[in-house]
PDB file as gemmi writes it, atoms N, CA and C in Angstrom:
CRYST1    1.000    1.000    1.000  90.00  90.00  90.00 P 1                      
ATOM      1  N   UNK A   1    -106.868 -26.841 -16.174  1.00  0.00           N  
ATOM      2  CA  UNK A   1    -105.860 -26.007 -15.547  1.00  0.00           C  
ATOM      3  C   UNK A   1    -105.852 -26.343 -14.054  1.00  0.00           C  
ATOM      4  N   UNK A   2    -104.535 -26.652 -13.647  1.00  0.00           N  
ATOM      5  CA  UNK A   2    -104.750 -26.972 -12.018  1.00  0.00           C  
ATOM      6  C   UNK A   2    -103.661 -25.730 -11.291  1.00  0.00           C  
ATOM      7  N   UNK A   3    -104.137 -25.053 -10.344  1.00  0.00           N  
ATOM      8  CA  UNK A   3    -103.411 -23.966  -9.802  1.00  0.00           C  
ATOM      9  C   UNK A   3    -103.476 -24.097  -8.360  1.00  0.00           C  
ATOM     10  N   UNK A   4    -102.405 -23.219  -7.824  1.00  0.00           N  
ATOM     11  CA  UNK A   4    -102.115 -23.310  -6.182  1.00  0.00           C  
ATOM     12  C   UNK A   4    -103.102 -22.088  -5.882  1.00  0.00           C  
ATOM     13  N   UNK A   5    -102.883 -22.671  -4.473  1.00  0.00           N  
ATOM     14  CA  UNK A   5    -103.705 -21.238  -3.650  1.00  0.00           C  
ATOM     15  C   UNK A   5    -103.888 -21.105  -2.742  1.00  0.00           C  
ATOM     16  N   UNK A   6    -104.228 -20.168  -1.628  1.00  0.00           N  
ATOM     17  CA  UNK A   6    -104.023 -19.823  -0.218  1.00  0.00           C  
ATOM     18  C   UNK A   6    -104.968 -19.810   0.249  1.00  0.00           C  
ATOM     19  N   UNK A   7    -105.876 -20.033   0.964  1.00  0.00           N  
ATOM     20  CA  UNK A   7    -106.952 -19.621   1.839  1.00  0.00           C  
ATOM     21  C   UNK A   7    -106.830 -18.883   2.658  1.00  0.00           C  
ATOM     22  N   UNK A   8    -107.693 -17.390   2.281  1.00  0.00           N  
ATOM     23  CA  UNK A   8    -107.674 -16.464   3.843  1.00  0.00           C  
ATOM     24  C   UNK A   8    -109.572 -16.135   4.079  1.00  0.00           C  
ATOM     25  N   UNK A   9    -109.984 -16.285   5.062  1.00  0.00           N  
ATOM     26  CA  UNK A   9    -111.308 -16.107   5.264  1.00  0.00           C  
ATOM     27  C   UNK A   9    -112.349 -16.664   3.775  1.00  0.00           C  
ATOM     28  N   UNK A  10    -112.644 -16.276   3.481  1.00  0.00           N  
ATOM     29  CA  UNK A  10    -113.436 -16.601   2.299  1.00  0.00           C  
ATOM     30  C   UNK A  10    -112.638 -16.261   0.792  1.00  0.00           C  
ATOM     31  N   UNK A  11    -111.352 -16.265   0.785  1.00  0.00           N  
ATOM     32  CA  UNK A  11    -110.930 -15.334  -0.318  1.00  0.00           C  
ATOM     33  C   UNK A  11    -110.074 -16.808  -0.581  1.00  0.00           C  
ATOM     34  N   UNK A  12    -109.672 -17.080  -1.674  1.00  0.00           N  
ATOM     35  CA  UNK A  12    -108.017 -17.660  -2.184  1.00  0.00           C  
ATOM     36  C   UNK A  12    -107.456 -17.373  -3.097  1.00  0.00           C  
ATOM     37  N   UNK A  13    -106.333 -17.150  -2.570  1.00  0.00           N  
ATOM     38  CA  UNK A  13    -105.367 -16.583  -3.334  1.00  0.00           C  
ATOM     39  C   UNK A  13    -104.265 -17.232  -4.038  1.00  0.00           C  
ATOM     40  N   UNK A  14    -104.514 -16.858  -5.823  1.00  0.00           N  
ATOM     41  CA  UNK A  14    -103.936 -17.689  -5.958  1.00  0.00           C  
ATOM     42  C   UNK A  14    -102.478 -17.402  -6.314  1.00  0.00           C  
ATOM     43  N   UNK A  15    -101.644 -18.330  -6.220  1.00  0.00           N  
ATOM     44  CA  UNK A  15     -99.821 -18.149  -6.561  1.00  0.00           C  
ATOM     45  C   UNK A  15     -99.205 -17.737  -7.302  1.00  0.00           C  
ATOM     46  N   UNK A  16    -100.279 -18.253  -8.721  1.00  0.00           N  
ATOM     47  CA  UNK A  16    -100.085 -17.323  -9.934  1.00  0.00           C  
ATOM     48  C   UNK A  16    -100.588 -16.708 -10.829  1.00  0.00           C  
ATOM     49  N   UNK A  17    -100.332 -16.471 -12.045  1.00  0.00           N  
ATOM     50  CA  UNK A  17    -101.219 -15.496 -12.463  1.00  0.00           C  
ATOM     51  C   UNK A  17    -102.157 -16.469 -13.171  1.00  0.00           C  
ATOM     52  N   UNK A  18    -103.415 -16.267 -13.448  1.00  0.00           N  
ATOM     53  CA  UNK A  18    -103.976 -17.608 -14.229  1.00  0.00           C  
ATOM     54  C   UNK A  18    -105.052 -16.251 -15.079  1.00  0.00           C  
ATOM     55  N   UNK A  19    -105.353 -16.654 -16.378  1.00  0.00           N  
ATOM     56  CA  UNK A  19    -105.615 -15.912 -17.427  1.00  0.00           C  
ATOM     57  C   UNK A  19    -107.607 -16.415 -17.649  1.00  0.00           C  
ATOM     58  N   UNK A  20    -107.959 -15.865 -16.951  1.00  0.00           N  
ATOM     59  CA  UNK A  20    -109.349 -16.071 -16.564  1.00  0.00           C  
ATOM     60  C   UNK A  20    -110.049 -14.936 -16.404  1.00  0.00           C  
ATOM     61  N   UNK A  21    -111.028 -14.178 -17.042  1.00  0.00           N  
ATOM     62  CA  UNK A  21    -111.550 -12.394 -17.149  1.00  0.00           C  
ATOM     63  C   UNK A  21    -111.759 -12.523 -15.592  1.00  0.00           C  
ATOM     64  N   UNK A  22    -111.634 -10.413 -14.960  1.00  0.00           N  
ATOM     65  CA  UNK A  22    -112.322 -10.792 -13.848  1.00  0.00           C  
ATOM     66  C   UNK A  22    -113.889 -11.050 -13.829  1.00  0.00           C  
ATOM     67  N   UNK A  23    -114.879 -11.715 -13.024  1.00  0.00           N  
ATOM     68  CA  UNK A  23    -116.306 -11.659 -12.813  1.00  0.00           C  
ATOM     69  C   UNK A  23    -116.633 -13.089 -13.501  1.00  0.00           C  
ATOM     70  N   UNK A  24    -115.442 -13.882 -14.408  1.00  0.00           N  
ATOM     71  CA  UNK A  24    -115.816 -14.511 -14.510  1.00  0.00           C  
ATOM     72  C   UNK A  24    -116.112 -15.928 -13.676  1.00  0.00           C  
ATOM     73  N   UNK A  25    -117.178 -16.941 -13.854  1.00  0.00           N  
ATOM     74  CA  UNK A  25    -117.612 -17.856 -12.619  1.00  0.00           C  
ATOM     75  C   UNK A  25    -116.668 -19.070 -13.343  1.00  0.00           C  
ATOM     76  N   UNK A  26    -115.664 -19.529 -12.302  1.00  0.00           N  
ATOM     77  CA  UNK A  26    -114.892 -20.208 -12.537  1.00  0.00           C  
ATOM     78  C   UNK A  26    -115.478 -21.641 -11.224  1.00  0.00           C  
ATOM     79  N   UNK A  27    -115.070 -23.123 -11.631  1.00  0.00           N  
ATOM     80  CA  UNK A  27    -115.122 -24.207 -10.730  1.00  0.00           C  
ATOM     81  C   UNK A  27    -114.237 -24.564  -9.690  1.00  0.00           C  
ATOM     82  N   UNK A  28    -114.083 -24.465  -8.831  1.00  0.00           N  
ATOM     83  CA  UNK A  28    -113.168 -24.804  -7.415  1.00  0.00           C  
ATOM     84  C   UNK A  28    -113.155 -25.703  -6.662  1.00  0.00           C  
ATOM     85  N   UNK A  29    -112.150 -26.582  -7.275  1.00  0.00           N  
ATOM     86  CA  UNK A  29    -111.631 -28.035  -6.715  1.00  0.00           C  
ATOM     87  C   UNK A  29    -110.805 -28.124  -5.246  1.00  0.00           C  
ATOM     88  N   UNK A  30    -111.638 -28.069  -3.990  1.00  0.00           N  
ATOM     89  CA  UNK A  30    -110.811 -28.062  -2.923  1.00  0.00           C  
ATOM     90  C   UNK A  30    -110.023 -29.326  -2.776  1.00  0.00           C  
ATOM     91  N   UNK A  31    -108.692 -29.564  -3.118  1.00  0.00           N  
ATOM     92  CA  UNK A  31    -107.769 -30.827  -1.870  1.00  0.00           C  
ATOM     93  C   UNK A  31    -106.928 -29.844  -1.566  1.00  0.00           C  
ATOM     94  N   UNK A  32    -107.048 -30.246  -0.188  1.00  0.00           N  
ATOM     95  CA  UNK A  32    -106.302 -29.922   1.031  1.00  0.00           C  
ATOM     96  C   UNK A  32    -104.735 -30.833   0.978  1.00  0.00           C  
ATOM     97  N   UNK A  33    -103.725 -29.467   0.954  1.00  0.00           N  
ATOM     98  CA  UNK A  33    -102.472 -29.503   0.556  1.00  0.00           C  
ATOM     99  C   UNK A  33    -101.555 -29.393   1.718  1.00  0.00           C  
ATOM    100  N   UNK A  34    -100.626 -30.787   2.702  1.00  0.00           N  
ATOM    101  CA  UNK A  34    -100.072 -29.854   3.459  1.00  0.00           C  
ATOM    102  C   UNK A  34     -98.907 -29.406   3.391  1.00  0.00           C  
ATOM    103  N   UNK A  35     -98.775 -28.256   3.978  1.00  0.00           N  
ATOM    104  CA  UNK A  35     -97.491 -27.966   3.675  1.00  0.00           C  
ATOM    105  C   UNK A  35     -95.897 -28.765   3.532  1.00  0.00           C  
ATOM    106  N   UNK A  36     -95.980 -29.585   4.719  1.00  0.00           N  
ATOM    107  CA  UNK A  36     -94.816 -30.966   4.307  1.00  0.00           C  
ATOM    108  C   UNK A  36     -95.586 -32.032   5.554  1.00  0.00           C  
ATOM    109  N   UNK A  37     -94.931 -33.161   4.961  1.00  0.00           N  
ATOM    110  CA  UNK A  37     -95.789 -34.429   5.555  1.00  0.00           C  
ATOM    111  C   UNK A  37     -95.262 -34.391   6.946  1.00  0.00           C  
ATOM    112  N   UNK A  38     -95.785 -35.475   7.363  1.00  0.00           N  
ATOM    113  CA  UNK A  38     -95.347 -35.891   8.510  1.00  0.00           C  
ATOM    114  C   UNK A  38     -93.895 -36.306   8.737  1.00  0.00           C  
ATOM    115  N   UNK A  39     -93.811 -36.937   7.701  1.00  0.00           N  
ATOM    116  CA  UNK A  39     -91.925 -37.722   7.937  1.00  0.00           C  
ATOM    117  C   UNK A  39     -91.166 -36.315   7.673  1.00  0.00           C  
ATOM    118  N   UNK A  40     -91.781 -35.503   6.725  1.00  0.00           N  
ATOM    119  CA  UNK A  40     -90.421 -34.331   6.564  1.00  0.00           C  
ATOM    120  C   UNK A  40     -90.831 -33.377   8.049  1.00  0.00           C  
ATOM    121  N   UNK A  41     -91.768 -33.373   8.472  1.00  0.00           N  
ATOM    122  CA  UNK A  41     -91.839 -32.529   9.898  1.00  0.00           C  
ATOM    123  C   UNK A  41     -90.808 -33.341  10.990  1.00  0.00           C  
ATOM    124  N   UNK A  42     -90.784 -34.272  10.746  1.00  0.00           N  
ATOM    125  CA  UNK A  42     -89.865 -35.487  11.673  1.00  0.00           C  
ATOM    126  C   UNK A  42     -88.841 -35.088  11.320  1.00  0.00           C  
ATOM    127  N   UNK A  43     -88.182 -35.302  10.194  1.00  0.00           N  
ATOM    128  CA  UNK A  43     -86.638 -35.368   9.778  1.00  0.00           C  
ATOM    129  C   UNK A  43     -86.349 -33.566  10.052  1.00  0.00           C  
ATOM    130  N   UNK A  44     -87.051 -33.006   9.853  1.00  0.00           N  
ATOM    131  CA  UNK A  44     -86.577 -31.410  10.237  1.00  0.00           C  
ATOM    132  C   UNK A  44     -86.231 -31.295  11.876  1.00  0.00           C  
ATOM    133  N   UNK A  45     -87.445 -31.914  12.382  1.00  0.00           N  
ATOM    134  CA  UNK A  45     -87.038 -32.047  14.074  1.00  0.00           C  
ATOM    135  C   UNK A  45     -85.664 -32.667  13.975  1.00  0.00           C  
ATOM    136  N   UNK A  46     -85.535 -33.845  13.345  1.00  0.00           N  
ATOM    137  CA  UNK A  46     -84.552 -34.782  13.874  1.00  0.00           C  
ATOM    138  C   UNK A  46     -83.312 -33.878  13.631  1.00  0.00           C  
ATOM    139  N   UNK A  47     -82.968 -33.816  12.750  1.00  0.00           N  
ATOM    140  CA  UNK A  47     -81.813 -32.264  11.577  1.00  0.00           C  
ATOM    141  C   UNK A  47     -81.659 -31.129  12.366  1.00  0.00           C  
ATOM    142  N   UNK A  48     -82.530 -30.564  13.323  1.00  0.00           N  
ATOM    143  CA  UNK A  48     -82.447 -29.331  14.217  1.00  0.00           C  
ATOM    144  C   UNK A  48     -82.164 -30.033  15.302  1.00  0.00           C  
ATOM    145  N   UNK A  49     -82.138 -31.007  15.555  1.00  0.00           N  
ATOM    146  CA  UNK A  49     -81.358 -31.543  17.215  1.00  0.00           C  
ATOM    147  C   UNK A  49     -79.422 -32.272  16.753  1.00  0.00           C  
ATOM    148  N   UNK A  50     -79.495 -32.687  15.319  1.00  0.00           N  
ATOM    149  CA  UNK A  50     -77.593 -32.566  14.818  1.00  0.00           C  
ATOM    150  C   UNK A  50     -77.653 -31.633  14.407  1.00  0.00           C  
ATOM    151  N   UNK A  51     -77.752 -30.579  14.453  1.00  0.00           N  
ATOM    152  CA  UNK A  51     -76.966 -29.079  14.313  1.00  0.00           C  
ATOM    153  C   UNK A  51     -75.446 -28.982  15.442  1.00  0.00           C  
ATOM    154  N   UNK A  52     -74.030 -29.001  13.964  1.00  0.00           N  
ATOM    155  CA  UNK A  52     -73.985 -28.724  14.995  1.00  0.00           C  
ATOM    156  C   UNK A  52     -73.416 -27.602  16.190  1.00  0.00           C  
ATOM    157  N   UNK A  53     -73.236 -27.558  17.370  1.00  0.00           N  
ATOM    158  CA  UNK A  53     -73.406 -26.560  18.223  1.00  0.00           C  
ATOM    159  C   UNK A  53     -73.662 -24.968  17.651  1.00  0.00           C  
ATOM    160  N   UNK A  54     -71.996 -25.041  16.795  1.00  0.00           N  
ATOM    161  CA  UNK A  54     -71.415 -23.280  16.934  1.00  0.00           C  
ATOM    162  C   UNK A  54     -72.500 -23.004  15.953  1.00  0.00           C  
ATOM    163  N   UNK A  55     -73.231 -23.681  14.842  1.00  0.00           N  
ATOM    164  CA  UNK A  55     -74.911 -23.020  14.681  1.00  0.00           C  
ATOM    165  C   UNK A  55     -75.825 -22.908  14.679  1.00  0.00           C  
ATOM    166  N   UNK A  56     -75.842 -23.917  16.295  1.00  0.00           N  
ATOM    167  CA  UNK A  56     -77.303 -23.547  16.702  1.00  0.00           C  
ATOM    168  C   UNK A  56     -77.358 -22.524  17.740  1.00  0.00           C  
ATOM    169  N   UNK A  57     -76.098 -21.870  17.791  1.00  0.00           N  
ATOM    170  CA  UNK A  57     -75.612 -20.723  18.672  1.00  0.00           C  
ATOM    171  C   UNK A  57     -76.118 -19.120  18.262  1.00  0.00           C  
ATOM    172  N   UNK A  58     -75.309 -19.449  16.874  1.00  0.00           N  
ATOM    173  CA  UNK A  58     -76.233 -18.494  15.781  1.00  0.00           C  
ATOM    174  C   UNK A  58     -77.525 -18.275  15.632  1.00  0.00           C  
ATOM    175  N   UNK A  59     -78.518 -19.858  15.647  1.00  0.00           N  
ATOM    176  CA  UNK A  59     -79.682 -19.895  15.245  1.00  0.00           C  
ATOM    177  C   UNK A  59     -80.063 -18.699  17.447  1.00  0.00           C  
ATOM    178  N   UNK A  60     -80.031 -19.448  18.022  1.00  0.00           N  
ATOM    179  CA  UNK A  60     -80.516 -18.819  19.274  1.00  0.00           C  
ATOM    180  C   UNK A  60     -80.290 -17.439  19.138  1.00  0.00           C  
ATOM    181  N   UNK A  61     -79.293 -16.952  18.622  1.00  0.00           N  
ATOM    182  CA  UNK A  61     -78.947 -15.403  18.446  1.00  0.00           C  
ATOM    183  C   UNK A  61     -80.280 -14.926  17.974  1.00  0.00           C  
ATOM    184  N   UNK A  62     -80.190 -15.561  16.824  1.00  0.00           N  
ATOM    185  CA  UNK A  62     -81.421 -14.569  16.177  1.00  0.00           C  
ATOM    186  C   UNK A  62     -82.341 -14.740  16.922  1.00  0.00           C  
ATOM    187  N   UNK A  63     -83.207 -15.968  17.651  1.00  0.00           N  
ATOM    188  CA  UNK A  63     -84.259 -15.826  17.952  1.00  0.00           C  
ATOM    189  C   UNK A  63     -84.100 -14.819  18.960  1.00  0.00           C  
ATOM    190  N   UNK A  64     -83.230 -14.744  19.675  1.00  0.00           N  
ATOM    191  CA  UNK A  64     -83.527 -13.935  20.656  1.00  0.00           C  
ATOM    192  C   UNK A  64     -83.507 -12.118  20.267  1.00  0.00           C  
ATOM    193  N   UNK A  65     -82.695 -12.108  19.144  1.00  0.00           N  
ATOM    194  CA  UNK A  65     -83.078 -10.555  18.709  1.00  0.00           C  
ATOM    195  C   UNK A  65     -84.464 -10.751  17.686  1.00  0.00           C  
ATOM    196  N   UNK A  66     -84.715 -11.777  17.324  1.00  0.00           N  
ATOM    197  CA  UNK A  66     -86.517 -11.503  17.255  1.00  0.00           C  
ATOM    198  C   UNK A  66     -87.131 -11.442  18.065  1.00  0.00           C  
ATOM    199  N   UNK A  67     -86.922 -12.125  19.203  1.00  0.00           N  
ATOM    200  CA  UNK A  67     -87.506 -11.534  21.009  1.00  0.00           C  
ATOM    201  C   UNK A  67     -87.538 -10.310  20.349  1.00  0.00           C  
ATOM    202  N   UNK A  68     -86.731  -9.954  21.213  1.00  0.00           N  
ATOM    203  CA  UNK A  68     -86.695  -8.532  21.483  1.00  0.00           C  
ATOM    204  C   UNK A  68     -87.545  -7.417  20.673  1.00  0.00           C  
ATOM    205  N   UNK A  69     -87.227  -7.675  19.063  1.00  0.00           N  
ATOM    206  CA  UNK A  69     -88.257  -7.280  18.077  1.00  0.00           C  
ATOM    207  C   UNK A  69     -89.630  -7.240  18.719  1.00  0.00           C  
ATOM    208  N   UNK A  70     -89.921  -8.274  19.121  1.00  0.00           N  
ATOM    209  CA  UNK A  70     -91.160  -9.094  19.203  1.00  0.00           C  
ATOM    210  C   UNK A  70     -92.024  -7.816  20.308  1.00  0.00           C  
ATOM    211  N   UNK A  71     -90.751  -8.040  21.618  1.00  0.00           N  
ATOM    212  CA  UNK A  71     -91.009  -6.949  22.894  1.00  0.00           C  
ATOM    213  C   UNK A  71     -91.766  -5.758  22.639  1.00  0.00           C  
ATOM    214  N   UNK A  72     -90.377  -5.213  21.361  1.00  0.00           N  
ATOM    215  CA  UNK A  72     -90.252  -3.467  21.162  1.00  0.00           C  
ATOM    216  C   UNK A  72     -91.343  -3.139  20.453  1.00  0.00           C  
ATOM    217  N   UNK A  73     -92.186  -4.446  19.673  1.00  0.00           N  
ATOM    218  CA  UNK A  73     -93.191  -3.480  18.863  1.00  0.00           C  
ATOM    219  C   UNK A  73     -94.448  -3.549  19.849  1.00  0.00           C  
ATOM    220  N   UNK A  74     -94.236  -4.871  20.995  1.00  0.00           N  
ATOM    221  CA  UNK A  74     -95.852  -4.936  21.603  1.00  0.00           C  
ATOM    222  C   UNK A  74     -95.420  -3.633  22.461  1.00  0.00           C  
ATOM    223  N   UNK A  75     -94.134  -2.980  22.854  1.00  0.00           N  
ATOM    224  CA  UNK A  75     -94.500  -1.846  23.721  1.00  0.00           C  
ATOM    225  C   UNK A  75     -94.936  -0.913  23.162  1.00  0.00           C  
ATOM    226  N   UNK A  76     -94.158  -0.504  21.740  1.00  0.00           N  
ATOM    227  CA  UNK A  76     -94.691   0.591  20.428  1.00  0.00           C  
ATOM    228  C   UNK A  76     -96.509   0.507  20.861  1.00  0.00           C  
ATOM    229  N   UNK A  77     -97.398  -0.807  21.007  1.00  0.00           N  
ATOM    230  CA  UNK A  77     -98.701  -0.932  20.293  1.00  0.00           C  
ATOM    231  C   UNK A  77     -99.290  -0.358  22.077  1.00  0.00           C  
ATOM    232  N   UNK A  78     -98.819  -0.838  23.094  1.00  0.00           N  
ATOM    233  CA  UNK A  78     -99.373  -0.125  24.138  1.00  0.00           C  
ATOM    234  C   UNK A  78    -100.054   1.356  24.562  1.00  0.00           C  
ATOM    235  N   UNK A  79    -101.345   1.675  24.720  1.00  0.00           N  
ATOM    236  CA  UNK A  79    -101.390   3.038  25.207  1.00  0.00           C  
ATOM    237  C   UNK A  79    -100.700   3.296  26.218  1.00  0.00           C  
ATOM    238  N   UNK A  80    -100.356   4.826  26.062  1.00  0.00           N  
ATOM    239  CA  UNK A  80     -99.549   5.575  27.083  1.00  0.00           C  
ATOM    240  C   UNK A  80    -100.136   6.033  28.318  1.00  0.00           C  
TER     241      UNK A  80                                                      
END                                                                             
Protein backbone atom coordinates (compact mmCIF):
# COMPACT_ATOMS: atom_id res chain seq x y z
CA UNK A 1 0.00 0.00 0.00
CA UNK A 2 1.62 3.35 -0.87
CA UNK A 3 -0.16 6.53 0.70
CA UNK A 4 0.31 10.40 0.86
CA UNK A 5 1.01 12.38 3.84
CA UNK A 6 1.82 15.55 5.62
CA UNK A 7 4.33 16.12 8.11
CA UNK A 8 3.56 18.25 11.17
CA UNK A 9 6.08 17.99 14.15
CA UNK A 10 6.29 14.37 14.78
CA UNK A 11 2.78 13.45 13.53
CA UNK A 12 1.79 12.57 9.57
CA UNK A 13 -1.00 12.96 8.33
CA UNK A 14 -2.30 11.04 6.13
CA UNK A 15 -4.66 12.20 2.88
CA UNK A 16 -6.61 9.33 3.10
CA UNK A 17 -8.34 7.03 4.76
CA UNK A 18 -6.13 3.82 4.87
CA UNK A 19 -7.78 0.69 6.67
CA UNK A 20 -5.10 -0.21 9.27
CA UNK A 21 -6.56 -0.87 13.29
CA UNK A 22 -5.66 2.03 15.49
CA UNK A 23 -2.29 1.01 17.78
CA UNK A 24 -1.44 -0.89 15.15
CA UNK A 25 2.72 -0.75 14.32
CA UNK A 26 2.75 -0.02 10.80
CA UNK A 27 6.40 0.58 8.42
CA UNK A 28 7.18 4.19 7.20
CA UNK A 29 8.78 4.76 3.97
CA UNK A 30 10.06 8.42 4.01
CA UNK A 31 10.62 10.05 0.13
CA UNK A 32 10.49 13.42 0.24
CA UNK A 33 7.76 14.76 -2.18
CA UNK A 34 7.94 18.27 -3.60
CA UNK A 35 5.26 19.99 -4.00
CA UNK A 36 6.01 21.04 -7.86
CA UNK A 37 9.47 20.95 -9.44
CA UNK A 38 11.55 23.40 -10.30
CA UNK A 39 10.53 23.98 -14.04
CA UNK A 40 6.74 24.18 -12.89
CA UNK A 41 7.89 26.88 -10.10
CA UNK A 42 9.54 28.63 -13.26
CA UNK A 43 6.71 28.41 -15.70
CA UNK A 44 4.23 29.71 -12.87
CA UNK A 45 6.69 32.71 -12.37
CA UNK A 46 6.98 33.02 -16.05
CA UNK A 47 2.65 32.76 -16.53
CA UNK A 48 2.26 35.43 -13.58
CA UNK A 49 4.49 38.04 -15.41
CA UNK A 50 1.88 37.35 -19.11
CA UNK A 51 -1.06 37.95 -17.15
CA UNK A 52 -2.72 39.92 -18.84
CA UNK A 53 -3.03 43.47 -17.18
CA UNK A 54 -6.98 43.93 -16.43
CA UNK A 55 -6.15 40.50 -14.22
CA UNK A 56 -3.48 41.11 -12.62
CA UNK A 57 -5.45 44.19 -11.46
CA UNK A 58 -7.91 41.89 -9.92
CA UNK A 59 -5.21 39.61 -8.63
CA UNK A 60 -3.60 43.01 -6.64
CA UNK A 61 -7.18 43.72 -5.44
CA UNK A 62 -7.34 40.84 -3.52
CA UNK A 63 -4.03 40.88 -2.17
CA UNK A 64 -4.48 43.98 -0.89
CA UNK A 65 -7.91 43.22 0.88
CA UNK A 66 -5.94 40.25 2.33
CA UNK A 67 -3.62 43.09 3.60
CA UNK A 68 -5.88 44.52 5.25
CA UNK A 69 -7.38 41.14 6.65
CA UNK A 70 -3.95 40.46 7.55
CA UNK A 71 -3.79 44.22 9.56
CA UNK A 72 -7.36 43.81 11.23
CA UNK A 73 -6.69 40.52 12.86
CA UNK A 74 -2.91 41.44 14.11
CA UNK A 75 -4.80 44.55 15.71
CA UNK A 76 -7.83 42.13 17.03
CA UNK A 77 -4.54 39.94 18.68
CA UNK A 78 -2.92 43.18 20.34
CA UNK A 79 -3.38 43.93 24.14
CA UNK A 80 -5.29 46.93 24.98
Amino acid sequence: MKIKGIKRGRTIKTLEEINVPDDAEVLVEIQDVPLITEEQRRQRIKDLFTIPLEDREEWIKIGEELDRDRHADFEKQQPR
